[in-house]
N, CA, C and O of each residue as an XYZ file, in Angstrom:
332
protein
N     119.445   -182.693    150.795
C     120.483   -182.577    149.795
C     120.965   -183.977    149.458
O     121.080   -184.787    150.378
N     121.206   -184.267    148.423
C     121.622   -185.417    147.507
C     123.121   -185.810    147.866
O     123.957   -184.921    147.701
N     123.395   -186.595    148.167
C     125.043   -186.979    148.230
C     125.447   -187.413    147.465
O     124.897   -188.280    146.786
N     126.859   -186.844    147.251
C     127.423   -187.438    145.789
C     128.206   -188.551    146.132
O     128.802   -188.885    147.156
N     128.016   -189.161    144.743
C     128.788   -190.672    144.991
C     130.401   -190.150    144.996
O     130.871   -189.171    144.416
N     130.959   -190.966    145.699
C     132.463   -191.095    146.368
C     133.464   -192.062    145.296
O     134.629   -192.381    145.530
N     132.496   -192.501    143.808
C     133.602   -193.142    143.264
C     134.014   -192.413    142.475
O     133.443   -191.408    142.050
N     135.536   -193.009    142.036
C     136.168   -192.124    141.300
C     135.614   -192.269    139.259
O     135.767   -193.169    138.434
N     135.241   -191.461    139.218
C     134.789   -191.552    137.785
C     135.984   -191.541    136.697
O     136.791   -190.612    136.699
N     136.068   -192.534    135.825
C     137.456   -192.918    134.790
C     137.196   -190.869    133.820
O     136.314   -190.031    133.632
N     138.720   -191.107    133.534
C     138.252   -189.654    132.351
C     137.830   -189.318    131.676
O     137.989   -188.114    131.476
N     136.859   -190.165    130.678
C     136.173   -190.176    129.874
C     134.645   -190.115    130.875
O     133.860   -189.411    130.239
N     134.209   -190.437    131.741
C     132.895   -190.407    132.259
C     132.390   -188.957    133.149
O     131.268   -188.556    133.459
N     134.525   -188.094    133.519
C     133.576   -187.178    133.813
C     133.030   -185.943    133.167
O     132.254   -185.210    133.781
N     133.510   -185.634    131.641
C     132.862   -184.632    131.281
C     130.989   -184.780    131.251
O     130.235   -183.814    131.137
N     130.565   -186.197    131.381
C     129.112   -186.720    130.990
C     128.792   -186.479    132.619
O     127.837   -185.739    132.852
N     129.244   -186.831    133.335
C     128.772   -186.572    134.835
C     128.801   -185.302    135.607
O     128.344   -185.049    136.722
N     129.772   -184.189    134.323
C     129.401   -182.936    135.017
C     128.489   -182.318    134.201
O     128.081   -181.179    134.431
N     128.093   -183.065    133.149
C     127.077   -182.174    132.301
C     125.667   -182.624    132.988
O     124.764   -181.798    132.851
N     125.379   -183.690    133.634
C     124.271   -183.956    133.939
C     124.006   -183.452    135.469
O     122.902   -183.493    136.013
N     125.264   -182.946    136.101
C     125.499   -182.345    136.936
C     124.800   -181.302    137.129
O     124.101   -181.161    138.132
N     124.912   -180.317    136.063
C     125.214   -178.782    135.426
C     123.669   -178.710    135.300
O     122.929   -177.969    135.946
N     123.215   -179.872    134.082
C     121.702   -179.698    134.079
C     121.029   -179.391    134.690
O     120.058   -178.789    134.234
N     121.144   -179.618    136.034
C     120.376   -179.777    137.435
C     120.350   -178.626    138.323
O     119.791   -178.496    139.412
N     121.224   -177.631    137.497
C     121.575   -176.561    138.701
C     120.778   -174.789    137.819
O     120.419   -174.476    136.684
N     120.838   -174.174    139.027
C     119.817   -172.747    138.500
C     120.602   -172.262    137.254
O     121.800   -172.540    137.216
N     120.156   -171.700    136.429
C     120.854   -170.540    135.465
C     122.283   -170.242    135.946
O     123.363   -170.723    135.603
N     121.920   -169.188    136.955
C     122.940   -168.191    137.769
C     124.040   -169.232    137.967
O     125.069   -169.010    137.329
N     124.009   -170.752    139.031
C     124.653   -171.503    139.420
C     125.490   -172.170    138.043
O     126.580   -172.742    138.047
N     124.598   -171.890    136.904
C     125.655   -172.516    135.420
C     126.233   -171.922    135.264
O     127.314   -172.437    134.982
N     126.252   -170.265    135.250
C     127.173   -169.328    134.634
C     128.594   -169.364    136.011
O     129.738   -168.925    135.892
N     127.935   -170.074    137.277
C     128.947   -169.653    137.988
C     130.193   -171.006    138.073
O     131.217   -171.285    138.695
N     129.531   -171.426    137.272
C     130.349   -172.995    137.206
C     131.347   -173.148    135.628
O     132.347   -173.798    135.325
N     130.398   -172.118    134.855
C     131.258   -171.399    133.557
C     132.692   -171.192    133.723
O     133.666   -171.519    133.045
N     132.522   -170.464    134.975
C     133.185   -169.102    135.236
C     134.235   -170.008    135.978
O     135.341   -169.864    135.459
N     134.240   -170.755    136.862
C     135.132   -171.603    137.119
C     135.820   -172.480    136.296
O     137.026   -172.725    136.256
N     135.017   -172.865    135.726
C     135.964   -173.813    134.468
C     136.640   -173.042    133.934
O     137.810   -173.406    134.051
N     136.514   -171.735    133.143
C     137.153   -170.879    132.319
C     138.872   -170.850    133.087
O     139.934   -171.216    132.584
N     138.537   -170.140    134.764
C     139.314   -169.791    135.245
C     140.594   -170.992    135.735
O     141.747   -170.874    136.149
N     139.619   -172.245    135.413
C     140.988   -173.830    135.655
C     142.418   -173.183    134.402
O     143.613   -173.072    134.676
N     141.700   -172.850    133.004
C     142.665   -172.818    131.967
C     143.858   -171.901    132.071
O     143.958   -170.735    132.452
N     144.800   -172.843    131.583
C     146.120   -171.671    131.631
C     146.150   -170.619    130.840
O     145.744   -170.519    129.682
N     146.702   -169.760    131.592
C     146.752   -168.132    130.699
C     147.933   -168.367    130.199
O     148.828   -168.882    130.870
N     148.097   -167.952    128.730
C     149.158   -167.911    127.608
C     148.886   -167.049    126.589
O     147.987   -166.236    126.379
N     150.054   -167.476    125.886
C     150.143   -166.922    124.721
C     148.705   -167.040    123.846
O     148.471   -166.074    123.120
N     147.855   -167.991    123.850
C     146.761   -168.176    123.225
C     145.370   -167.190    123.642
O     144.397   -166.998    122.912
N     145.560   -166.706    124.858
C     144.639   -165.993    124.976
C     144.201   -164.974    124.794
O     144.633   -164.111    125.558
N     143.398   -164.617    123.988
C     142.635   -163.510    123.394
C     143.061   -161.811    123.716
O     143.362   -161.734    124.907
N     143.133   -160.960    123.285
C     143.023   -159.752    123.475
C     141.472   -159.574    124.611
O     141.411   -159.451    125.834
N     140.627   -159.619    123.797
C     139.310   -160.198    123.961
C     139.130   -160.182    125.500
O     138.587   -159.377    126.257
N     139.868   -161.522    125.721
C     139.708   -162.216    127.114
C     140.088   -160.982    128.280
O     139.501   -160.869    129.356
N     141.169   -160.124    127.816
C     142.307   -159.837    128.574
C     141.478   -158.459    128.803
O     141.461   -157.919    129.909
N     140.887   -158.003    127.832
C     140.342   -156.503    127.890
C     139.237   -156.573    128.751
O     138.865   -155.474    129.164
N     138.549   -157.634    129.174
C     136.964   -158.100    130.512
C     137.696   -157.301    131.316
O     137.166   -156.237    131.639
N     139.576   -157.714    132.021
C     139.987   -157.302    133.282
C     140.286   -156.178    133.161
O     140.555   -155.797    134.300
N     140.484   -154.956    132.122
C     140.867   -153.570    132.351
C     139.618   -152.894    133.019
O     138.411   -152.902    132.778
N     140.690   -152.109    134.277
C     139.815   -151.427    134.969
C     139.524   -152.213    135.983
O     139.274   -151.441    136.909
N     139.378   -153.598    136.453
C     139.111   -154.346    137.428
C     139.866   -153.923    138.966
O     139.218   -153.916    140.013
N     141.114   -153.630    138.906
C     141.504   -153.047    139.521
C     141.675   -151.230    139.914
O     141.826   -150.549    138.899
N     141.667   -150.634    140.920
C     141.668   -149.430    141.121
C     143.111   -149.395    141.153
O     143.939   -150.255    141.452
N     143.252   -147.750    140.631
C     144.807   -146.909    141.325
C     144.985   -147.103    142.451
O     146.108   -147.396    142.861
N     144.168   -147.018    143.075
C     144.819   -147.418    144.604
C     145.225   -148.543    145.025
O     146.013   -148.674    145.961
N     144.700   -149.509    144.343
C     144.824   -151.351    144.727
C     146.069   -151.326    144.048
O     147.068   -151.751    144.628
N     146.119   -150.998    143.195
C     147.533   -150.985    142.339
C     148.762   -150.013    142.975
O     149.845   -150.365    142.507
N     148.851   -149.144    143.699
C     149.629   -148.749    144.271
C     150.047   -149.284    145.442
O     151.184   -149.432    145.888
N     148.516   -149.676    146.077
C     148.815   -150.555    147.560
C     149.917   -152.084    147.195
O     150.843   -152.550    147.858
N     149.361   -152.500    145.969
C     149.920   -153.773    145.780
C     151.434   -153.843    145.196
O     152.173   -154.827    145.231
N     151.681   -152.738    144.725
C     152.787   -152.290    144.465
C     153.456   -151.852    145.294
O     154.515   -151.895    144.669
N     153.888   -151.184    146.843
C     153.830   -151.070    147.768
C     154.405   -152.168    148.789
O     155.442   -152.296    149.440
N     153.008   -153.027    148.575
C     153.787   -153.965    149.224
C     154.658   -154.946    148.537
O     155.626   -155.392    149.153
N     154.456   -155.263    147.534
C     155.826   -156.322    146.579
C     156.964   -155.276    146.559
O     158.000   -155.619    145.989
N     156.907   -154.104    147.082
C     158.498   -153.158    147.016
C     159.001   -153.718    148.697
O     160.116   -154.112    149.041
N     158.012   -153.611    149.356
C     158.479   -153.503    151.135
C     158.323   -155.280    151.776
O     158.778   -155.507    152.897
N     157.588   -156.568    150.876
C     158.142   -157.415    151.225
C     159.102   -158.489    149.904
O     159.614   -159.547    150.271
N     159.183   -158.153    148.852
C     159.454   -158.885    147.518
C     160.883   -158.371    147.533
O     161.806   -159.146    147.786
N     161.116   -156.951    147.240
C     162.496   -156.656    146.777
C     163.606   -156.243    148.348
O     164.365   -155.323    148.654
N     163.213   -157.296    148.884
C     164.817   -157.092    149.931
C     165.446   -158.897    149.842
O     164.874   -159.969    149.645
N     166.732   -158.545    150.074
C     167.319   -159.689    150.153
C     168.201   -160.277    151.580
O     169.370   -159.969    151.811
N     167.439   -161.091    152.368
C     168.163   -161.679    153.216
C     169.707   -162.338    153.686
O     169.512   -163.035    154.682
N     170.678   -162.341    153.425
C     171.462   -163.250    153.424
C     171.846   -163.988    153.981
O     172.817   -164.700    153.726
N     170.986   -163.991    155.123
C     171.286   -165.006    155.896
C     170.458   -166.290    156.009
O     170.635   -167.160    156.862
N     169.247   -166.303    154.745
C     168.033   -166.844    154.589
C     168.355   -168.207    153.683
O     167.517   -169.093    153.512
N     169.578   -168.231    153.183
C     170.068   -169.666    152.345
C     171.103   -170.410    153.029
O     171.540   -171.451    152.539
């Protein structure tokens, strides 16, 4: 395996150093490096219907009840003696 150099690349050099990066890697390994970049960007107001409709269904009723569940039994109590 190849070691990567340890210098710090200015901001302009690294979009060129991850593309030649990227070149180098399987199909599968591009889409999975896609998929990471996508996921750096902030979610806002700008993002798509589109985008938002991939995650329906991603979760089950049950994950959603479990997770709901627990943000009731550790989220909504209040300590007062905790400030």
């Amino acid at each position: 395996m190849e070691c990567m150099s340890t210098d710090i690349p200015s901001p302009t050099d690294i979009p060129a150093q991850i593309g030649t990066e990227l070149h180098e890697l399987a199909p599968d390994a591009q889409r999975r490096v896609l998929e990471f970049v996508r996921s750096l960007k902030p979610l806002g107001s700008g993002m798509s219907i589109d985008a938002l409709k991939k995650h329906i269904g991603s979760i089950s009723s049950d994950e959603g009840r479990a997770m709901r569940d627990a943000i009731e039994a550790g989220c909504e109590q209040v300590n007062m003696d905790e400030w």
